[in-house]
Backbone as numpy.savetxt, mean C-alpha at the origin, in Angstrom:
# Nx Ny Nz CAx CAy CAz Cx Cy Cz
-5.49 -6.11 7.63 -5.19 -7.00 6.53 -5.70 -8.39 6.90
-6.49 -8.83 5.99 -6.93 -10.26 6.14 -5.85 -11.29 6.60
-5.75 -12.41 6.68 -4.85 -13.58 6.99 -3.18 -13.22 7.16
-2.93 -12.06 7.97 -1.74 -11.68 8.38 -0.43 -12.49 8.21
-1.27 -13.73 8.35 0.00 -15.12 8.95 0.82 -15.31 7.47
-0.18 -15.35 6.85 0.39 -15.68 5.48 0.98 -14.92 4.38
1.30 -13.47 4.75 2.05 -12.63 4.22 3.32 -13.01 3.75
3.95 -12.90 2.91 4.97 -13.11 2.73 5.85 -11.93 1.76
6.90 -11.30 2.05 7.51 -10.73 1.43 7.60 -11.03 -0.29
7.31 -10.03 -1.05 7.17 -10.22 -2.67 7.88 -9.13 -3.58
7.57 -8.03 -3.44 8.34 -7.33 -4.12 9.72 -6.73 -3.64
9.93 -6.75 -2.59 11.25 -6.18 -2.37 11.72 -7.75 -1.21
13.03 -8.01 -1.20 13.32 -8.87 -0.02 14.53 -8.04 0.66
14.89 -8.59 1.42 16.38 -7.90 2.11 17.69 -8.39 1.93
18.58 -7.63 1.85 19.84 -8.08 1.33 20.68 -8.76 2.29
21.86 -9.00 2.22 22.90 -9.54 3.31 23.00 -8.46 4.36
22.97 -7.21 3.79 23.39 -5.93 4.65 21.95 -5.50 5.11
20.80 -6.12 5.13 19.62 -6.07 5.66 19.01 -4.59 4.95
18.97 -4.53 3.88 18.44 -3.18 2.73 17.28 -4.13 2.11
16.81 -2.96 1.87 15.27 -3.97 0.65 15.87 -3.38 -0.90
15.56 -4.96 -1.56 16.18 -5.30 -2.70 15.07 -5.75 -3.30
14.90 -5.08 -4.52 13.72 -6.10 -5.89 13.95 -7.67 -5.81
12.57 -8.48 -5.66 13.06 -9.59 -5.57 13.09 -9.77 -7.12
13.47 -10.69 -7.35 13.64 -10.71 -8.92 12.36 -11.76 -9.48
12.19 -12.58 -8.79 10.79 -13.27 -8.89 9.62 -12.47 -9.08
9.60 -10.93 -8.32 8.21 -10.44 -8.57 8.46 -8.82 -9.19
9.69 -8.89 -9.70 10.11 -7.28 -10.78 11.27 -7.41 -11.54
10.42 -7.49 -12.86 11.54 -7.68 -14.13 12.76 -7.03 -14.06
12.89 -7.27 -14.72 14.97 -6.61 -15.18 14.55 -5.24 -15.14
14.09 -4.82 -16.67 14.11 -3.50 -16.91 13.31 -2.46 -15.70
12.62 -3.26 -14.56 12.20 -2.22 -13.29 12.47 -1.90 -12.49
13.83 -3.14 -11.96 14.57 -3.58 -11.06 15.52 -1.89 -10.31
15.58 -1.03 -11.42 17.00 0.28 -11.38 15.29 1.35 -10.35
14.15 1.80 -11.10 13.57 2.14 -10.21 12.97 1.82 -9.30
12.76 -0.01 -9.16 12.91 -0.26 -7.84 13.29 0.28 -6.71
14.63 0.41 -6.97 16.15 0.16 -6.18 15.90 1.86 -5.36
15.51 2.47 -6.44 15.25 4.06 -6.26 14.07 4.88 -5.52
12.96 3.95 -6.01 11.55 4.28 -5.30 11.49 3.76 -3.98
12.53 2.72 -3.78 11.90 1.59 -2.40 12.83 3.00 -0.60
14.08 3.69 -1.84 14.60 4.45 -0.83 13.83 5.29 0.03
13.38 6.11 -0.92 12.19 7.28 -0.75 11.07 6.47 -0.16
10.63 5.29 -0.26 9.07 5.11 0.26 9.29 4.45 2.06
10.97 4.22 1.98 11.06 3.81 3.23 11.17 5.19 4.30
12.06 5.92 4.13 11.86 7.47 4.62 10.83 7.61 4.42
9.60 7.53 4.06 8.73 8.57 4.28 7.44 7.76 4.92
8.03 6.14 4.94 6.52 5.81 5.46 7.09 5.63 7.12
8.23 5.20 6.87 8.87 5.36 8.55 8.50 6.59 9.46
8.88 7.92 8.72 8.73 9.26 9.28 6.99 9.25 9.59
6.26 8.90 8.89 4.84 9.40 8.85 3.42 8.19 9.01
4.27 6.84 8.73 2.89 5.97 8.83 2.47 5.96 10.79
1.59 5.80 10.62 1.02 5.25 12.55 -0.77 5.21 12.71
-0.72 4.46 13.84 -2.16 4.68 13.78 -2.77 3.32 12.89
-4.07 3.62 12.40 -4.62 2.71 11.69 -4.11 3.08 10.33
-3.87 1.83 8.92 -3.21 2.50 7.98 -3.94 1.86 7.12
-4.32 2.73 6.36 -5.59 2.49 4.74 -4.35 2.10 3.98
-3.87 0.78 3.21 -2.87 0.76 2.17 -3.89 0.38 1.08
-3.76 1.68 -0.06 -4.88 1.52 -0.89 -3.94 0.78 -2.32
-4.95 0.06 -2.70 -4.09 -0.18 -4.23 -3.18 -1.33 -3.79
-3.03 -2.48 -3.05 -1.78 -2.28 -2.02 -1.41 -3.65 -2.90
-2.43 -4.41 -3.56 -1.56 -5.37 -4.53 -0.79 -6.46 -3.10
0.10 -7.04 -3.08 0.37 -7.89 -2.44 0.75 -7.49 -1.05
1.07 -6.19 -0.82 1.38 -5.90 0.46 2.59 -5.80 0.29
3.31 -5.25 -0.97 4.61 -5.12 -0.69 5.42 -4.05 0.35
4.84 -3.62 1.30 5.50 -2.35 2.08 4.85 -2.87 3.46
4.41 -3.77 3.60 3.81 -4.31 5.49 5.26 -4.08 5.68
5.98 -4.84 5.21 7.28 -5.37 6.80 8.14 -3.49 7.08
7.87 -3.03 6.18 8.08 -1.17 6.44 7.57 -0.74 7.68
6.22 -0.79 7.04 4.65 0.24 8.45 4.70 -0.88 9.47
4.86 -1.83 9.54 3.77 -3.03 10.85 4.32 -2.67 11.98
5.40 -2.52 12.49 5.71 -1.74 13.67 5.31 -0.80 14.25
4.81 0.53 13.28 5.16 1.92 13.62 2.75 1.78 13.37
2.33 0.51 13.37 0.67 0.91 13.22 0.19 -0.12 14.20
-0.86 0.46 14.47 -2.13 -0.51 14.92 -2.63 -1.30 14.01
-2.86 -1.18 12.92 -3.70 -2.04 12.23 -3.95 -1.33 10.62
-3.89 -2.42 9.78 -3.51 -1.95 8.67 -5.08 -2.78 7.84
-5.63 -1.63 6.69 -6.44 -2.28 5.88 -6.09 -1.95 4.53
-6.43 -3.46 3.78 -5.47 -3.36 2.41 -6.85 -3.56 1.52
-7.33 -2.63 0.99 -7.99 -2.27 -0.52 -7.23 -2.83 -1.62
-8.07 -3.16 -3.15 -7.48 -3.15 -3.99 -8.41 -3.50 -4.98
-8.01 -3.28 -6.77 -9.10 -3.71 -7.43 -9.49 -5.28 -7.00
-10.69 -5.49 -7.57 -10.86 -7.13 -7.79 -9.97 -8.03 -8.70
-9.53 -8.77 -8.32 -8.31 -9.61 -9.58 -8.88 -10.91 -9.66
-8.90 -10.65 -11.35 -9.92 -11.97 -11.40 -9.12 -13.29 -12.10
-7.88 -13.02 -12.40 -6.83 -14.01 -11.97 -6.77 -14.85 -11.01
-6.74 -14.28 -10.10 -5.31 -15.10 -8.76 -6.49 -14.20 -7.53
-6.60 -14.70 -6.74 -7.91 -14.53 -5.38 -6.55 -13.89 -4.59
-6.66 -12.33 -3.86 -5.91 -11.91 -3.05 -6.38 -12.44 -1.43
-5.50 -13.54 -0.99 -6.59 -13.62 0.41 -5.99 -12.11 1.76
-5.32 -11.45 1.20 -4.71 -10.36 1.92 -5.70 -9.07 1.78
-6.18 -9.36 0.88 -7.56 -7.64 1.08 -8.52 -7.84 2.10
-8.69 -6.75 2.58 -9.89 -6.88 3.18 -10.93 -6.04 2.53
-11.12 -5.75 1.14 -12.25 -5.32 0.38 -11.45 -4.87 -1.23
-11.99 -5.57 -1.78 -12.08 -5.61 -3.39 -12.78 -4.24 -3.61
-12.07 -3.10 -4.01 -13.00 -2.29 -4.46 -12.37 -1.07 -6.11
-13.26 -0.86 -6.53 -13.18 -0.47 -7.76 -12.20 0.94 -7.15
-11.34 1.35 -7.45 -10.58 2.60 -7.26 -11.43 3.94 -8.24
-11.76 3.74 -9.10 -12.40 4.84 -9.75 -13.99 5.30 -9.20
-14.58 4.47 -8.34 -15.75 4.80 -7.47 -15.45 5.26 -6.22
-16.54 5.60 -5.67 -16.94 6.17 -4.14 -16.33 4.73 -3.33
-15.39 4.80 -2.07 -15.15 3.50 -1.75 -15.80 3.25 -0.32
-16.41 2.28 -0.58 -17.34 1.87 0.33 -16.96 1.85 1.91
-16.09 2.96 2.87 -15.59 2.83 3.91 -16.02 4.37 4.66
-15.83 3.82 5.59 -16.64 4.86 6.87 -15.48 6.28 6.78
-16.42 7.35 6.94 -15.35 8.76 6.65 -14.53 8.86 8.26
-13.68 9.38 8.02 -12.40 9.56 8.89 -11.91 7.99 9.97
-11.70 7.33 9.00 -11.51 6.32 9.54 -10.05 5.73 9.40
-9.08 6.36 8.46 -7.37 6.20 8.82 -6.65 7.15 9.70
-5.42 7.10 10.13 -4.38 7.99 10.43 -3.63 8.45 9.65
-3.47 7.18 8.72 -2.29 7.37 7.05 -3.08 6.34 6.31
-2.73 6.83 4.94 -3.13 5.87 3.93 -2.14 6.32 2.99
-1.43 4.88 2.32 -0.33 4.51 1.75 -0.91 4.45 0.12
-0.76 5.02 -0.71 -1.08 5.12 -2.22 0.11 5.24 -2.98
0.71 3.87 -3.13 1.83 3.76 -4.51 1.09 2.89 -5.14
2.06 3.60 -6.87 1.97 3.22 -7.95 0.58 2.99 -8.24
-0.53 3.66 -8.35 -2.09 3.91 -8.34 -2.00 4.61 -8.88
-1.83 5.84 -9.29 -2.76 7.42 -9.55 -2.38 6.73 -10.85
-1.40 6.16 -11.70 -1.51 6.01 -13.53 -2.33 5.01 -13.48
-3.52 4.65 -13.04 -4.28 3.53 -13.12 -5.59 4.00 -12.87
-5.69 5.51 -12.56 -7.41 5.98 -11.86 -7.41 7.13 -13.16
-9.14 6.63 -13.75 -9.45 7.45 -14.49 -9.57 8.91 -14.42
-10.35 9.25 -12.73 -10.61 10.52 -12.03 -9.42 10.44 -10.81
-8.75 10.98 -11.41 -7.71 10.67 -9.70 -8.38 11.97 -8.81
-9.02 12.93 -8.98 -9.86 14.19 -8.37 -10.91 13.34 -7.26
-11.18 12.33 -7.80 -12.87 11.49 -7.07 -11.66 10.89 -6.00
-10.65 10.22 -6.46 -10.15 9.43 -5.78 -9.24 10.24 -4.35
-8.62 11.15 -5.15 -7.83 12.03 -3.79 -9.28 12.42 -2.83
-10.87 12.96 -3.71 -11.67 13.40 -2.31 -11.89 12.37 -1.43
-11.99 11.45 -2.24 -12.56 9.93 -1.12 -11.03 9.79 -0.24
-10.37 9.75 -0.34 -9.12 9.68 0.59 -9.06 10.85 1.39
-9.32 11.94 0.96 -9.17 13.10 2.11 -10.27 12.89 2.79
-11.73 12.11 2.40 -12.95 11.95 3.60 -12.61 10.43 4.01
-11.80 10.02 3.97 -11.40 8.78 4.87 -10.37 8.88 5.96
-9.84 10.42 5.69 -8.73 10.44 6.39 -9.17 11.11 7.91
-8.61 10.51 9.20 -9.28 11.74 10.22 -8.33 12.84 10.56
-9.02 13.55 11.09 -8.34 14.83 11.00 -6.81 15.02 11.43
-5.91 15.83 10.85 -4.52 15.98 11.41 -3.69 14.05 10.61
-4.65 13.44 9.56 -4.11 12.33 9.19 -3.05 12.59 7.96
-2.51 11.74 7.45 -1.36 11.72 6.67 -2.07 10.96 5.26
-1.65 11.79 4.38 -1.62 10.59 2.98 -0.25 10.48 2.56
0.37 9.48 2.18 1.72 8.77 1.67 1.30 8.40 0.42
């Protein structure tokens, strides 16, 4: 991930009882209930399975680093181009519905939330992730 330093927690923060909670600054009301629900499940399963180098595709602000950063070596964050607001946290702008411009078997895990309702061919997209993945690797 580009400029590490400047990460800052966005979609989920932590509670008094140290749980991850929707911040309310970066997930409306009405998303806040599957928040609360998805963040359970994505912590079990990236705990159990992230390591290694970690492809977080789609990864938008990086809401799940403070999850994986322990349990990886080194994390690379994909995402479309946003021609809003400059992500200085990607390390490559790339179209999700194309071939993505990265060397084959080159993760351990790669992290894909809330993406697949956003890819025209999700078929192109799962092969390019299974030839990025090296062997015996994990997709999340």
């Amino acid at each position: 991930m580009q400029n590490k330093e400047s990460w800052k927690p966005t979609k989920f923060l932590r509670d008094e009882k140290n749980r991850f909670v929707p911040n309310p600054e970066y997930v409306i009301l009405g998303s806040r209930i599957i928040c609360r629900l998805t963040i359970e499940s994505y912590i079990r399963i990236i705990r159990q399975y992230a390591s290694g180098v970690l492809l977080d595709c789609g990864c938008g602000h990086v809401p799940y680093y403070e999850i994986y950063k322990d349990q990886i070596v080194d994390n690379i964050c994909i995402d479309w181009p946003n021609s809003l607001h400059r992500n200085e946290l990607l390390d490559y702008n790339v179209n999700l519905n194309e071939s993505l411009p990265i060397d084959d078997k080159s993760f351990d895990t790669i992290l894909l939330t809330d993406v697949l309702e956003h890819i025209q061919n999700p078929g192109l997209l799962m092969s390019e992730l299974s030839r990025l993945l090296k062997p015996g690797g994990k997709l999340l």
